[in-house]
C-alpha positions, -999 to +999 in steps of 0.1 A: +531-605+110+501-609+137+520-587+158+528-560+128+488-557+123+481-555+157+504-530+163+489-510+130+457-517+143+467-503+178+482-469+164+448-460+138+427-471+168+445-446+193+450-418+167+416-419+161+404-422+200+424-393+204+411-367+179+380-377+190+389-369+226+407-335+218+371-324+200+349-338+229+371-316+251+370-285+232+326-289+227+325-293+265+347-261+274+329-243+245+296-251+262+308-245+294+322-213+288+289-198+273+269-211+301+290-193+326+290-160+300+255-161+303+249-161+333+275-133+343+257-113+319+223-119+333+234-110+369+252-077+355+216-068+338+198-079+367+219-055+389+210-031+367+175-034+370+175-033+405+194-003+408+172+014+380+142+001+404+153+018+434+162+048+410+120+049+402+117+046+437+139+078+452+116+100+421+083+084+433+096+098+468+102+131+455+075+133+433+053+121+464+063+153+486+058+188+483+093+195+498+121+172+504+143+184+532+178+163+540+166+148+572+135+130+552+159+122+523+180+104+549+154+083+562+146+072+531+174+060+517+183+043+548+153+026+550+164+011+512+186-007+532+219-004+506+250-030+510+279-037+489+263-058+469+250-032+446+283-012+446+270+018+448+291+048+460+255+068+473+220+082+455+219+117+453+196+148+439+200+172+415+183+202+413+180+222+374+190+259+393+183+287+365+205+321+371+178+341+383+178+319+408+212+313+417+213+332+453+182+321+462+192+285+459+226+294+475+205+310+505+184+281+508+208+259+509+228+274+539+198+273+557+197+239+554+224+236+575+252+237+542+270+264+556+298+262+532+278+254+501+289+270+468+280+256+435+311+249+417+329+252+396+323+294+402+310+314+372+281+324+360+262+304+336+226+304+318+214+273+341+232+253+367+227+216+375+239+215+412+240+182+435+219+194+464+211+158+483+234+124+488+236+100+510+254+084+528+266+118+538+302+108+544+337+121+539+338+118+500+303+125+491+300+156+507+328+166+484+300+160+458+272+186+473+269+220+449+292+204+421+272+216+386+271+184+364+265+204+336+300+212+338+311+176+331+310+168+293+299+132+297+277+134+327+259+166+308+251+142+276+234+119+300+213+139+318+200+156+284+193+123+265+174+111+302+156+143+301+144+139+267+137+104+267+121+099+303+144+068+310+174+063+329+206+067+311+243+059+315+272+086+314+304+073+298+334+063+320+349+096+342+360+102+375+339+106+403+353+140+422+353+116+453+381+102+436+400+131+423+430+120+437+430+084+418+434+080+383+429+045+377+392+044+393+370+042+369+333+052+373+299+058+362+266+079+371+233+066+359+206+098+359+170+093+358+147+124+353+125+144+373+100+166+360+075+192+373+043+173+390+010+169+369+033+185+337+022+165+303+055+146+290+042+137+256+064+155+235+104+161+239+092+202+239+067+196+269+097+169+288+121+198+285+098+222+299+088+206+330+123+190+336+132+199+377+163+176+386+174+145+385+181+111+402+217+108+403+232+073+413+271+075+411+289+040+411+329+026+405+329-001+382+351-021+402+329-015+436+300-030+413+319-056+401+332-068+436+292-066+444+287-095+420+310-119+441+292-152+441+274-145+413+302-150+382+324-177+378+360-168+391+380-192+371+367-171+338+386-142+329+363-107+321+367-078+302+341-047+298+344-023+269+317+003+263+311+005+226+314-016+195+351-032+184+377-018+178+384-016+212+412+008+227+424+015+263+402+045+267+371+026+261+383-004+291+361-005+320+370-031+338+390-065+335+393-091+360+429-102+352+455-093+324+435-104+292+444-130+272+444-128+238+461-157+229+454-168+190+451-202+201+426-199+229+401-179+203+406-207+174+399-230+200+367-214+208+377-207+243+370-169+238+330-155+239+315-123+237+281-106+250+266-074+238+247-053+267+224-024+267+229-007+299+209+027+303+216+038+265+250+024+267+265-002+247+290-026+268+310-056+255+314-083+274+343-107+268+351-136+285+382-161+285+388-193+301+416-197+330+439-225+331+416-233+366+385-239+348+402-259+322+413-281+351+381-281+367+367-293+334+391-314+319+409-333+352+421-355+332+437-350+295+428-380+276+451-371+247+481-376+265+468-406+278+455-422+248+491-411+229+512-429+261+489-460+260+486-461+221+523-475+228+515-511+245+477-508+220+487-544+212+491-557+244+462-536+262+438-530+236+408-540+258+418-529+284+423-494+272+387-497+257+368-499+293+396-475+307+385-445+280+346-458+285+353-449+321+368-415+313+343-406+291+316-412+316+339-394+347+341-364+322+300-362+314+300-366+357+321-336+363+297-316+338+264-331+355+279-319+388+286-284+378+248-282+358+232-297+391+249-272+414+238-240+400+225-217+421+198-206+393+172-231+376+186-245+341+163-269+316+172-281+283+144-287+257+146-300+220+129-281+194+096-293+202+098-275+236+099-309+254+117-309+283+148-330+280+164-324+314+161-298+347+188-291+372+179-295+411+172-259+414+149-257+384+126-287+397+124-272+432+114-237+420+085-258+395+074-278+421+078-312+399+095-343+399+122-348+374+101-381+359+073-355+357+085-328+344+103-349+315+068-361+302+054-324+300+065-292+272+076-260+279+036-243+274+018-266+297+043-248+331+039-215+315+010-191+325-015-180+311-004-145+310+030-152+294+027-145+258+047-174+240+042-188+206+053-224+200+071-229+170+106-247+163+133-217+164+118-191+189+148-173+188+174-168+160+209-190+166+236-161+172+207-140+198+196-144+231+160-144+245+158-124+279+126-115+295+103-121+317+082-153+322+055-161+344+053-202+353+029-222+365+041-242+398+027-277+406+009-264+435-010-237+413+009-205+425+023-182+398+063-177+397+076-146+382+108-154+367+138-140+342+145-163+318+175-162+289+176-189+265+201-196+241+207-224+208+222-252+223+255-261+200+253-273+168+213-261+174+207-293+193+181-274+216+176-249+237+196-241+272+171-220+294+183-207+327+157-190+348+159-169+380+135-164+404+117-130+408+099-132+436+124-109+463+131-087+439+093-079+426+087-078+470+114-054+469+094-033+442+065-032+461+081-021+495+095+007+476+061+020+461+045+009+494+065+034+515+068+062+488+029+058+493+032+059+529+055+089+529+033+106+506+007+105+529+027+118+561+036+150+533+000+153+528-012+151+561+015+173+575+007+204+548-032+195+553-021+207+598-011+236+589-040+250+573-061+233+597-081+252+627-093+220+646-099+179+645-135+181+625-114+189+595-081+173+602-097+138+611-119+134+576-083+146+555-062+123+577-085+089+568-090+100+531-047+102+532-045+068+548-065+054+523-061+074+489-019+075+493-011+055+520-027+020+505-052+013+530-083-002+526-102+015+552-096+040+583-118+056+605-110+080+641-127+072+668-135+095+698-128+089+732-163+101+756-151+103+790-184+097+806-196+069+789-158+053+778-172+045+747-151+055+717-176+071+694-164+071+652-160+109+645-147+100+607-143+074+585-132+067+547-126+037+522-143+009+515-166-006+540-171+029+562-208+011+571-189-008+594-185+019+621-227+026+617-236+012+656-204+000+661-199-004+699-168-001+712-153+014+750-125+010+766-140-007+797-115-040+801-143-057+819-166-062+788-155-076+757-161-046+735-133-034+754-107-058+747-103-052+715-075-037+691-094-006+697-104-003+731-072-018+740-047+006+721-065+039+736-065+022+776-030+012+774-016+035+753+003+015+731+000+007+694-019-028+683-011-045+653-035-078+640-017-087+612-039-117+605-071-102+619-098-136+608-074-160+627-062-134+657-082-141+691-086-105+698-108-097+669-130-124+674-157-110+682-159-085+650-154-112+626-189-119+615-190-083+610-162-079+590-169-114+561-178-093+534-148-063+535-120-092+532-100-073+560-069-096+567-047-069+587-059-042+610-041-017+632-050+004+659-029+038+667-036+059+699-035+102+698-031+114+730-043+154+735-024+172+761-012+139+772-042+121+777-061+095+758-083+113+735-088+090+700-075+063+683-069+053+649-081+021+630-064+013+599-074-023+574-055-035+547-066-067+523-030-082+530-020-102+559+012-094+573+003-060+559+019-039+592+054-039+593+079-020+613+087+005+582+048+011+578+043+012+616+070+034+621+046+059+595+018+055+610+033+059+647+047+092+628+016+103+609-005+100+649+024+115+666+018+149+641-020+147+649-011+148+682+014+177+682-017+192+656-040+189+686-021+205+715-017+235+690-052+238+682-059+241+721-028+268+723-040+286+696-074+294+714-057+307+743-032+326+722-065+338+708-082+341+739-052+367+750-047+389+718-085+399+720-080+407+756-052+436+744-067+438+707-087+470+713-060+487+729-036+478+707-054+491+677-055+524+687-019+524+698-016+513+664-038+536+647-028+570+661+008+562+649+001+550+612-032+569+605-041+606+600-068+611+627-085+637+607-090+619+572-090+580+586-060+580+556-022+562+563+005+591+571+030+597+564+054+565+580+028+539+571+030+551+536+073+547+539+065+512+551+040+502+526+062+517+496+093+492+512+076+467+503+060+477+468+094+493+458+111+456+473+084+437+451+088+460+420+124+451+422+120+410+424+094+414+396+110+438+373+076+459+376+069+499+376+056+518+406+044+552+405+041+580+433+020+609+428+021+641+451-017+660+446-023+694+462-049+715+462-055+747+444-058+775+461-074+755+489-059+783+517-089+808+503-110+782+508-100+773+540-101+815+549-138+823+538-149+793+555-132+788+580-115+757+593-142+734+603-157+739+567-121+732+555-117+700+578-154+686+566-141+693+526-111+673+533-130+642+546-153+642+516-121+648+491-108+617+509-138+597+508-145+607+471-106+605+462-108+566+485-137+555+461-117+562+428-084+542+432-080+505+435-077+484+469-043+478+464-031+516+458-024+537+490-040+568+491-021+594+521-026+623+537+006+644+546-012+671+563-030+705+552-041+701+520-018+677+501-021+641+495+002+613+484-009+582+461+013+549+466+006+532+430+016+496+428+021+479+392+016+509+376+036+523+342+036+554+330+005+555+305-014+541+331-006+568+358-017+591+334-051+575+330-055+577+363-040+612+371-067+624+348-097+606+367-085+623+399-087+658+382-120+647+371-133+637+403-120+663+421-134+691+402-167+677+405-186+704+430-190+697+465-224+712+485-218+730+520-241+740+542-266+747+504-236+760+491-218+748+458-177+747+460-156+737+435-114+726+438-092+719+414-055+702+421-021+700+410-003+664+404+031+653+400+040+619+391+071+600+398+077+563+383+101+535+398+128+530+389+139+556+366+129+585+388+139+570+420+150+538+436+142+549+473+111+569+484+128+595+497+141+599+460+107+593+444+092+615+468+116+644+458+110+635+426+071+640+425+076+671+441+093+682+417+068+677+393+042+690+417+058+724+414+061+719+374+021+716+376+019+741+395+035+766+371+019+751+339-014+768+356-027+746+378-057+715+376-030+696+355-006+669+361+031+664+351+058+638+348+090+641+365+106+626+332+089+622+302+105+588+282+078+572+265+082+541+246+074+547+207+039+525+208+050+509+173+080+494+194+066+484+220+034+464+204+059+444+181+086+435+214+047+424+232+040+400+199+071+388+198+069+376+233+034+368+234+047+337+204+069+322+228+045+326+261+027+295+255+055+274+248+075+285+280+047+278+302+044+320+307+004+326+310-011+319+340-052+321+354-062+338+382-101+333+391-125+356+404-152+342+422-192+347+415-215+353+444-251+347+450-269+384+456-296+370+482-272+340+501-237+352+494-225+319+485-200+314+457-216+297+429-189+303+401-158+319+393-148+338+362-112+323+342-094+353+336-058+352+315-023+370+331+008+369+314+043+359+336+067+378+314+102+367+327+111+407+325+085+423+323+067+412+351+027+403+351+012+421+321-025+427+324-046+412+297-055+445+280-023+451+273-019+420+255-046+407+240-058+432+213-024+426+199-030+388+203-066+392+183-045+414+151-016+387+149-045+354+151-023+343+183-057+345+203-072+309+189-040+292+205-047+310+237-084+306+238-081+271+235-049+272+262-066+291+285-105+266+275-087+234+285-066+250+315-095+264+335-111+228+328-082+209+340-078+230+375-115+221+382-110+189+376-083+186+399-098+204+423-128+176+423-102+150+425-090+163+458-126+161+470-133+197+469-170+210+459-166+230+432-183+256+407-188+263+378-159+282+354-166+310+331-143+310+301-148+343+278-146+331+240-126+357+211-140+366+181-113+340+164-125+315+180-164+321+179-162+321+144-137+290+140-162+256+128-140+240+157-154+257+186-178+229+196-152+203+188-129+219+207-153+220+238-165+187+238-133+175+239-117+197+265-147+183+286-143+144+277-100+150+285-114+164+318-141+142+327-160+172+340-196+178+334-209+201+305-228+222+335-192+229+349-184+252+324-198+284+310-188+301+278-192+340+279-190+360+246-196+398+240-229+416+226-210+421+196-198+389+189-233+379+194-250+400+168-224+398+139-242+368+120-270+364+144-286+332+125-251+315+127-255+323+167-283+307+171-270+273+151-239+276+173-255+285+206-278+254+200-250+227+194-234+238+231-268+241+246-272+203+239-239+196+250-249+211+283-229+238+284-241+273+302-237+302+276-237+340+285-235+377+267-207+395+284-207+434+284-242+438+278-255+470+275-226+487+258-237+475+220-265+471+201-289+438+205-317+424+192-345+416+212-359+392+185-330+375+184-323+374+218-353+356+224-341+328+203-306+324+216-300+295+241-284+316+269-287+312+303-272+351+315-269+386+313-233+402+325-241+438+326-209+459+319-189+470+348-192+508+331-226+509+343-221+497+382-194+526+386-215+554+389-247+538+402-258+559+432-247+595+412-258+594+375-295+583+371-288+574+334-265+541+343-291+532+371-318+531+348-298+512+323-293+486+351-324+483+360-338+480+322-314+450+317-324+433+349-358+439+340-356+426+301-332+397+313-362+384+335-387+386+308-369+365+290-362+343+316-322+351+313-306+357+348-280+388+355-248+391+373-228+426+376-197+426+374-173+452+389-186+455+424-166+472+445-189+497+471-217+480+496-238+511+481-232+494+442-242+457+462-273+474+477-286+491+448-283+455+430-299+433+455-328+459+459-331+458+422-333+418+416-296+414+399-293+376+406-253+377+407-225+398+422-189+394+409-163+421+420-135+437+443-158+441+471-163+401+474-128+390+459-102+402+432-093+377+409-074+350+427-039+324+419-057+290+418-038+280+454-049+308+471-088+300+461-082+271+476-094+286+512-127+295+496-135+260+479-122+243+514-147+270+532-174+260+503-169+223+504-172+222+545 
């Protein structure tokens, strides 16, 4: 009976025992299991990360250079330094290619040494999306160069949601056309936009507008996943789906083995998914255990054993006790193993944040002891910076925390970190794994360090160009160093022969005191001369101090030094002509600061001053050489392309000149006109005279006819007494308008010798392109229309072909464009500089408004803007054109330029909006300019149409400090009462009256009346529409404080003012 209970006994003890065992098993897989998901998930984002990283990297290189050419593009990726681990299949460019521009791009791209390039697939198409740059160059990628990515439905949906979004984003699975010949490789592309530089990207309208390209970064999932070897747990099966369940075979990216899917293993909880968002892209991550990492959990099964020994239970009964005791414990070891071996840091906390235990790896990153760390919470190793509110549940139970933490080591020193933290099971605690940060944020700031760096080389390298000699190279080359390259402080010193003292010729940054008395030579035998310095331009060889307070050699400079916190210094030779001429001193804050990527640069960036040197000195004996032959020359020149009689271009330098008008006419989609003018009757003239009489009547027709057209129309003479007129940008109405002034001008009487002699002329017009596309056809085209004149009786002109636009027609296609200028970036401002009468120096510039039509051409503002004031379009562009003229002299300040002061004239609209000062006070605070930078100009008229409201208005932007003047003035009515109150600072007298000055007394009276009135009142004048010294003279003798006008400068694109401000500034 005894032996009956035991045996009962025995059986209940061991069933139980053994459930118990099959649970423990299944809790310590299950935990297992979501450990290792975890962290495979976290290294796949991580990768991710990094790759986005150097993504922001290859745009801050592009965005950081004014041209990226393949060879640079080469270095740069190189430099990254790519492996296998990232699995990448190369980094490329693409360029956004409209079809205007199609052979251009083509052209360019052959000349970059892409002889075969073609964008493909062929056809023509509104925009193209071509990949221009990848490297490594090899075999299959160059498969990839011209390929339009438009063309590829899943890539194209990419690229538009990166474009609108600014963030990198994630095609859907294709094929790589590296791979078109295997269709089981599956692959990706991540894109990451590029956009115009200084563009606003606040709204999806403005991203669109300034998108340029893209980053392109192809990858094959398996290639990335073999990158991550090391990093997931190989005895756990994993599938990748993109999407949400159900899942299919098209959305599969990537499995490990053949899946299991076995009911069993998922109602054992053996099964575990992750949900990842990877550049817009939803992936599901499912993982399954192996039979290996069963094993390597469970070595034992204590089921089996416990159902074999539950057999002799009466017999062994303690003994099988201690033996499952012992199991238990060998099991718990095996876990303890695998959670002290893991490579990243893991703690465990209960829901007081108390640390309950710490792997090796998490107590060597901390800095603590494990009996110390086990008496502290979670917010006492946490920095201060780290944002972390402690409460029971941080997280929910089914999510996962992943960010960024910052902890606090034992020995004080921060530790950037990623953490993920989950629930423990059964929501027992937390499980926190954290990975360092610390290469990867290094990594980060190489990246930005050298897209710095290369910026600065770009900079420099554009700045030697426009450069005529060292004084102004040196200053540009320290502010690059410093502004993009990083560096604290640089300065140039100059080697004098005599002396061998190295004298500071230009210095920038912070501390540039230091080189005031600084004595430094290149004499070995003193110690002034054994220094970085002295040393780098004796020996000719670069010195780096990359720990300059502890480094012997600076020893002698470090008292000097305390208060800048130099801790790395460099010293860079430039030899002229191959001799030691200066040397280049660099600091930086950071010890270790110089390494061989940033002294490769800088070797580079001297290297070019060098080269910019040795040009310099070539270019003043080039010079030397062409004056020597200059004068001969010339008149070599002169006799072949001039008519010697008139000083006026014959008959072959007008052919050339209309090449290139007619070639420009055509890239622009502009009109051109030619006009062929003979005189009436001249032949009686030149009879009853004689032909001296006739030669001297000629001259002064030329000079008179000279005087009436603009600088850039060619006036010709073709011999005897007819003349040909070369009109650039010119349209039919206008040609008429100006045909008419010549008939004018001619038939105003000419004294000879006491004697009055009036001409008259005959003018035919031709207009490009509908009368002719060549000028031999224009030409025969005009003369046609010369004879027309001719027999319609003379002192008239006539059009080859008359085809006028209906004016109705042509005013609504002009408003209809005008509505979409603004928003397609289509006006532009050209500025015409202001010039002091007595000195000549510019003092201001006038903003004035063109229109880019993308047919059309540029259309003038008079043709544009009365229909902008009927339509109520002008407030937009008053205030376009306001904040625009404001933000090019702001950047023009930022780049160290001095600059002057901007006119902006003001509408009607926008003079009588209540916004007006609202709108420029806050033009000026989004500027940061001062008020004095800017001056409002606004007509008589607009003036004297509620003159009390004037006066309140002129008085709110008079305290704001902004300059006001009266535009036009002359040709309306003012008040001198009321001009006497108004807060103005100039008179503009109207370009109608400086035409004419020296021939009609009437407008020089005029003139001098306003100068006169404008001083009484303590107002000062400027005239605009200068053109003739004889208008400049009359001014300057007169008191007219101001000159703007053709004969100083026509209005100018802001880039090429820049010559004048970089004259100005120096």
């Amino acid at each position: 009976m005894l032996a009956v209970v035991v045996m009962l006994t025995g059986v209940a003890i061991t069933h139980h025992l053994w459930r118990s065992a099959q649970h423990e098993n299944a809790k310590k897989l299950h935990v297992a299991l979501e450990a290792s998901a975890d962290v495979a998930t976290n290294n796949i984002a991580s990768r991710f990360d990094a790759i986005f990283t150097i993504m922001r990297g290859v745009k801050g290189f592009v965005d950081g250079s004014a041209h990226v050419d393949p060879e640079e593009f080469h270095r740069y990726v190189e430099a990254l330094k790519l492996d296998q681990r990232y699995g990448l299949r190369g980094i490329a460019l693409i360029e956004l290619i409209l079809h205007a521009e199609k052979d251009r791009h083509i052209a360019h791209m052959h000349s970059q040494g892409f002889s075969d390039y073609v964008i493909k697939p062929e056809g023509a198409r509104t925009q193209y999306a071509p990949i221009t740059l990848i490297e490594p160059l090899d075999e299959d990628n160059i498969k990839a160069i011209g390929l339009d990515v438009f063309t590829v439905g899943s890539a194209f949906q990419a690229m538009e949601l990166s474009r609108d979004l600014n963030q990198p984003r994630l095609s859907s699975r294709l094929r790589l056309i590296q791979d078109a010949d295997n269709a089981d490789q599956y692959a990706f592309v991540v894109y990451l936009p590029i956009y115009k530089e200084t563009s606003p990207l606040e709204t999806l309208a403005a991203r669109r507008n300034a998108i340029t390209g893209w980053v392109d970064v192809p990858f094959r999932i398996n290639d990335f996943m073999a990158g991550l070897a090391g990093q997931i747990d190989t005895d756990v099966n994993i599938e990748i789906h993109q999407g949400e369940p159900p899942f299919t075979a098209q959305s599969l990216l990537f499995h490990s083995e053949k899946f299991s899917n076995k009911p069993g293993l998922e109602k054992n909880g053996l099964s575990s998914e992750r949900r990842l968002e990877v550049g817009g892209s939803q992936w599901t991550l499912r993982f399954n255990s192996t039979p290996a990492f069963e094993a390597r959990l469970l070595a034992l099964d204590k089921s089996l054993q416990l159902a074999g020994l539950g057999l002799a239970i009466t017999l062994l009964l303690s003994l099988l006790t201690w033996f499952l005791v012992k199991q238990k414990q060998y099991a718990e070891g095996r876990y303890q193993t695998l959670f002290e071996q893991a490579g990243d840091g893991v703690l465990i906390l209960n829901h007081q944040h108390q640390f309950i235990d710490a792997n090796n790896a998490a107590l060597d990153l901390l800095g603590y002891s494990y009996h110390e760390l086990m008496q502290m919470q979670l917010s006492e190793v946490l920095s201060h910076d780290t944002q972390f509110e402690p409460h029971p549940t941080p997280t929910p139970s089914e999510t996962s925390l992943l960010e960024e933490w910052n902890f606090l080591c034992k020995n004080g020193t921060d530790l950037a970190t990623e953490v993920s933290c989950r629930n423990l099971v059964n929501n027992k605690g937390y499980f926190v794994i954290i990975r360092d940060l610390t290469e990867r944020k290094q990594a980060e700031q190489k990246v930005q360090r050298l897209t710095h760096l290369y910026q600065a080389l770009s900079e420099i390298n554009q700045a030697i160009v426009r450069m005529a000699d060292e004084r102004d190279l040196f200053p540009l080359v320290c502010r690059c160093a410093v502004d993009f390259g990083g560096m604290k402080m640089a300065w140039i010193g100059q080697l004098e022969p005599a002396s061998q003292r190295i004298l500071p010729v230009a210095a920038y940054g912070n501390g540039v005191d230091y080189v005031n008395n600084l004595n430094i030579t290149t004499d070995a035998s003193v110690p002034e001369g054994r220094g970085p310095t002295g040393t780098a331009l004796r020996e000719n060889h670069i010195v780096i101090i990359n720990d300059y307070k502890q480094d012997e050699m600076t020893l002698l400079w470090h008292e000097k030094v305390k208060s800048y916190n130099w801790n790395a210094a460099a010293a860079f030779p430039i030899q002229r002509n191959h001799k030691p001429f200066a040397v280049m001193n660099i600091y930086n804050d950071v010890v270790d600061a110089f390494d061989d990527e940033a002294i490769t640069l800088f070797k580079e960036i001297t290297s070019d001053i060098s080269f910019a040197l040795d040009n310099f000195d070539r270019a003043t004996k080039h010079k030397q050489l062409s004056n020597d032959l200059k004068d001969t020359h010339e008149q070599v020149q002169f006799l072949s392309n001039f008519d010697p009689l008139t000083k006026l271009p014959n008959r072959s330098l007008l052919a050339d000149r209309s090449e290139s008008v007619l070639a420009m006419a055509k890239r622009t989609q502009s009109h051109a006109v030619l006009m062929y003018l003979d005189l009436d009757r001249f032949k009686i003239v030149n009879e009853s005279l004689g032909p001296t009489a006739g030669d001297q009547l000629l001259k002064a027709l030329s000079t008179r006819l000279q005087d009436a057209i603009k600088p850039e129309d060619t006036l010709s003479r073709q011999g005897g007494d007819e003349f040909v007129l070369l009109l650039p940008h010119c349209d039919a109405e206008a040609a008429a308008h100006i045909a008419q002034n010549l008939l004018n001008t001619i038939s105003r009487p000419f004294n000879h010798d006491g004697q009055r002699i009036t001409m008259t002329a005959s003018i035919g017009i031709a207009e490009y392109p509908q009368d002719g596309k060549t000028f031999e056809q224009l030409s025969q085209s005009a003369d046609a229309a010369l004879f027309r004149a001719k027999k319609a009786g003379r002192n008239n002109f006539q059009f080859f072909a008359q085809q006028m636009h209906e004016q109705a027609n042509e005013m609504l296609q002009i408003e209809n464009d005008l509505r979409h200028a603004l928003e397609n970036n289509e006006l532009i401002l050209h500025y015409q500089p202001q010039f002091d009468a007595k000195t000549s120096n510019m003092i201001g510039m006038e903003a004035l408004i063109r229109w880019q039509h993308p047919q059309k051409g540029l259309i003038p503002p008079n043709r544009f803007i009365p229909i902008a004031e009927e339509s109520g379009l002008i407030a937009e562009i008053g205030d376009w054109v306001l904040l625009t003229a404001l933000q090019q002299l702001a950047l023009w300040q930022a780049q160290g330029l001095a600059i002057v002061p901007v006119a902006v004239n003001l509408s009607v609209v926008q003079f009588r909006q209540d916004t007006l000062y609202l709108s420029v006070s806050q033009a000026l605070r989004t500027t940061k300019l001062a008020p004095d930078m800017l001056e409002l100009e606004m007509t008589e008229g607009i003036a004297m149409e509620d003159s009390q409201r004037t006066i309140d208005v002129l008085n709110e932007l008079d305290q704001l400090g902004v300059r006001l003047s009266i535009d036009d003035f002359g040709t309306g009515y003012s008040s001198l009462s009321y001009l006497k109150r108004f807060k103005i600072d100039k008179l503009k007298i109207d370009q109608s009256f400086i035409h004419d000055l020296r021939n009609n007394a009437e407008d020089a009276a005029i003139v001098i009346a306003i100068i006169g009135m404008a001083k009484s009142l303590g107002f000062k004048t400027i005239a605009e529409g200068v053109e003739t010294q004889d208008q400049l003279t009359f001014l300057k003798q007169n008191g007219c404080d101001e000159i703007q006008g053709y004969f100083f400068s026509k209005p100018l694109p802001a880039e090429e003012l820049l010559p004048l401000l970089l004259a100005q500034s120096n």
